[in-house]
N, C-alpha and C positions, 0 to 999 in steps of 0.2 A: 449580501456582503460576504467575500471570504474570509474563510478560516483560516487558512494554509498554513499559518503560523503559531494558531494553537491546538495545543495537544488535545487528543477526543480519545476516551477510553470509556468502553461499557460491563457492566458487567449483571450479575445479582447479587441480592445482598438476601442473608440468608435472615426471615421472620419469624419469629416464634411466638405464639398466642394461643391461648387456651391450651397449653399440651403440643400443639403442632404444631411445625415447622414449613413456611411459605417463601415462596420467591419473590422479591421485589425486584423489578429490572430496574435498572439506571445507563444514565450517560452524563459523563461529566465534560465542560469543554475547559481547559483550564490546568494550571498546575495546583494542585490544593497544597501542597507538601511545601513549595515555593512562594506561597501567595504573597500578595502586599495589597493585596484589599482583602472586605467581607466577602465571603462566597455567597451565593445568592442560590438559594432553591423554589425552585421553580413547580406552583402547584395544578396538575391540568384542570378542565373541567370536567362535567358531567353533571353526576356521579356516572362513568360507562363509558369514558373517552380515554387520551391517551396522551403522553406527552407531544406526538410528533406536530399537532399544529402550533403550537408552540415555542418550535425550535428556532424563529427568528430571534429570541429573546440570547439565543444563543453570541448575537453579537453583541451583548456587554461584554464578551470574553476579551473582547478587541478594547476595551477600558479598563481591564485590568482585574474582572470581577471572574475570578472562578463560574463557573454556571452548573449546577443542578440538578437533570432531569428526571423526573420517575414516571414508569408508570403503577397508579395507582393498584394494588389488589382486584382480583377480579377481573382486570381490564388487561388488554395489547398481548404484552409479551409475559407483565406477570403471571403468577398463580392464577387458573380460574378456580373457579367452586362453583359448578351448575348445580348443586345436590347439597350448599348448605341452605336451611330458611330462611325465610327474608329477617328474621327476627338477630341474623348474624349480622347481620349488615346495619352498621351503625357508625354515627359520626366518631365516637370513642374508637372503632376499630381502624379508622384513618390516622386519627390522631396518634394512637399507638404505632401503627407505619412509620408515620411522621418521625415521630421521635425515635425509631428503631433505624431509621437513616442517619438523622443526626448524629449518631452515637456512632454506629459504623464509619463514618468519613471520619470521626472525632471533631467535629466542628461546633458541638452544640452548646459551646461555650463564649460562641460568635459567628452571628450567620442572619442574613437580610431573607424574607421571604415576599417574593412575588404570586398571586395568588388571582389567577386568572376565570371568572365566571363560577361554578361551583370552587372552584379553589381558592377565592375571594370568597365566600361562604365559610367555606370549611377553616380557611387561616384565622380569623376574628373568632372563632369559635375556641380554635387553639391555644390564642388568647388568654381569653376570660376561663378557660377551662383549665390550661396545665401551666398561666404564669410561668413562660420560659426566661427564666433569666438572660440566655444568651440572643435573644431575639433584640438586633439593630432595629431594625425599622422594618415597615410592612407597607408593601403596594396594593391593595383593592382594586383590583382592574373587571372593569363591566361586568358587577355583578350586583344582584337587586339583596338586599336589607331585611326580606320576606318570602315565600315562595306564594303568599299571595298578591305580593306586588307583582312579583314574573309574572304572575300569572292571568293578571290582573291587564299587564304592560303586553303580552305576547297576546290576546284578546284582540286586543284596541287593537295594533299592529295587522293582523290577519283581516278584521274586520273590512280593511282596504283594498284587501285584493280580490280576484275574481270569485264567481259564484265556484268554479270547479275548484278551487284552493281551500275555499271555507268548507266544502262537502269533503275533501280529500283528508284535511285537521279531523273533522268529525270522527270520519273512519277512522282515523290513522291506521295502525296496522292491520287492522282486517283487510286494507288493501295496498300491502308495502309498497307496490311500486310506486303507486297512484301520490302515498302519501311520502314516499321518498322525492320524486319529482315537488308537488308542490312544496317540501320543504326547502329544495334548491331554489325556487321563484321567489320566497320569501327570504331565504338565504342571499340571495344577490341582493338584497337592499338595505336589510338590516344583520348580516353575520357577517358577511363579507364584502366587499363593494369592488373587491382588485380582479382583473380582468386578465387571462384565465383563473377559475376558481383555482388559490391552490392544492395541490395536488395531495400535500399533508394535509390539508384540514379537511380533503373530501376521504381520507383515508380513516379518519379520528371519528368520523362523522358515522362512517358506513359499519364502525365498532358497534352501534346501536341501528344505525337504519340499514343495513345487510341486504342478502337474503341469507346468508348464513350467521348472523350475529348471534353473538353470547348475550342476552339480555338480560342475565342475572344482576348483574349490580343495576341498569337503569330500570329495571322493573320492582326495587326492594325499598320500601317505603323510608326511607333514609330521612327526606325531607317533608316528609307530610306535615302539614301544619307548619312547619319550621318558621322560627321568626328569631332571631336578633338585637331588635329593634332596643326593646326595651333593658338589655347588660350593654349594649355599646360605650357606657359610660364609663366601663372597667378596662376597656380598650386602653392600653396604658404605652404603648409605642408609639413613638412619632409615625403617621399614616398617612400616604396619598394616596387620594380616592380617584381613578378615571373612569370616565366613559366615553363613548361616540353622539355625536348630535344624530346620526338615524339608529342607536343602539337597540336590544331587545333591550337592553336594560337602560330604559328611560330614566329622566333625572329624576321623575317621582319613585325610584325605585333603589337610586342609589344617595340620592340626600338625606336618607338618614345616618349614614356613615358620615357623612360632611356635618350634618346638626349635631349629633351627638358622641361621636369620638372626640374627647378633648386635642385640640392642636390641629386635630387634620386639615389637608388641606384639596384641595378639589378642580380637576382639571377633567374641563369637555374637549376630546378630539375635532376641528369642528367638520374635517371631510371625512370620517369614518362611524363607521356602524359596531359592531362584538366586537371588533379584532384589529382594533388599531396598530398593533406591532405588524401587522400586514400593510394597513391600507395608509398610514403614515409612519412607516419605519424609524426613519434615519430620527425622525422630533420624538418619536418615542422613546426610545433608545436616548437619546438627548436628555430627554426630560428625567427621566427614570436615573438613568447616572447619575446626574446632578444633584435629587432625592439621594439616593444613598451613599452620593460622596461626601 
């Protein structure tokens, strides 16, 4: 969809934490100063990716919704830190981003968050953790309720494809190429299904699977154990939950978001896999405005 007719400015937004001072990049599509809807911020995945596969979400702009984007610490064009410990790296330290945006745009008085795979993780978290008043409503888009269900769900999934794909996971990056390739063969069925792969998400993608990637944030134990499952019931926004019918994040992975968030409601893509805002656009974008309007 084109833009042409709304405004796109980027900048950084300047972080401070523990004493220091970090860069957050952004991109907004939208007039925030003008608006006559909710803005909507946009959370990527990972933890280690970036906002740019994500940027078809940029066409709520065309409904009226301000739009967004960051990338998270650590990652794209923000601040790296190869040299802090993994013990830096914490969902708290996202959450404080989080809210260090909101306050910079001044919006956090009123503002919808869309929260895509780790960003559906991390939102529900922000939740139950910093009770934001100004938080409209919240999207859950393909993201599992546990990191043992991912883990659990990404298993099964793999278990189905070739002998050299199951040997390639194993390794993983003791042999990047081997295990960057097999992750595109599984990526074509269940990450993406749209044909050529897009070009942002092999960009978002190669932030972790490189040959020169920064693998500080997806190697820092952020999610170990993580689970959800059990505060969902504190989840106090109106929430829709998606997934794709070939997702990595299978429905036993995201029905707990549907069981026990009060109200929510629960929508399967049914010709897409992770990234329905690619491989069924225009019904996304439909569906989702509608949710926030």
């Amino acid at each position: 969809m084109a833009h042409s007719a709304i405004t796109v400015r980027d900048g950084f937004v300047d972080f401070p934490y523990h004493g220091e001072t970090y860069q957050t990049y952004y991109k907004v599509f939208g007039d925030l100063e003008k608006r006559t809807r909710t803005p909507v911020v946009v959370l990527h995945g990972g933890p280690g990716l970036s906002h740019d596969y994500v940027l078809p979400l940029a066409d709520l702009a065309e409904q009226g919704y301000p739009v967004i984007f960051y990338d998270q610490i650590g990652n794209a064009r923000s601040t790296h830190l190869p040299d802090k410990p993994p013990t830096f790296w914490t969902i708290d330290l996202f959450l404080d981003e989080l809210e260090n945006l909101l306050k910079h745009f001044r919006i956090q008085d009123e503002y919808h968050i869309v929260g895509h795979s780790w960003g559906g993780m991390m939102s529900p978290e922000f939740v139950v953790r910093r009770h934001p008043p100004g938080l409209r409503r919240l999207v859950i888009s393909d993201s599992p309720a546990s990191i043992a269900l991912w883990a659990e769900s990404a298993k099964e999934l793999v278990s189905k494809f070739s002998d050299e794909v199951k040997e390639a996971f194993k390794k993983g990056f003791e042999d990047r190429e081997r295990y960057w390739k097999a992750r595109l063969e599984v990526y074509a069925v269940h990450g993406c299904r749209v044909k050529p792969f897009p070009k942002e998400l092999e960009y978002s993608l190669l932030l972790i699977y490189g040959e020169n990637a920064d693998r500080t944030v997806d190697k820092a134990p952020i999610l170990d154990e993580w689970t959800i499952v059990d505060r969902l019931h504190q989840v106090d926004v109106p929430t829709l939950v998606i997934n794709g019918r070939y997702d990595i994040a299978q429905d036993f992975t995201t029905k707990p978001f549907a069981d026990n968030i009060p109200g929510a409601k629960w929508i399967t893509f049914e010709n897409s896999s992770h990234t329905p805002f690619w491989e069924e656009r225009d019904r996304y974008m439909k569906v989702i405005g509608e949710f926030l309007g």
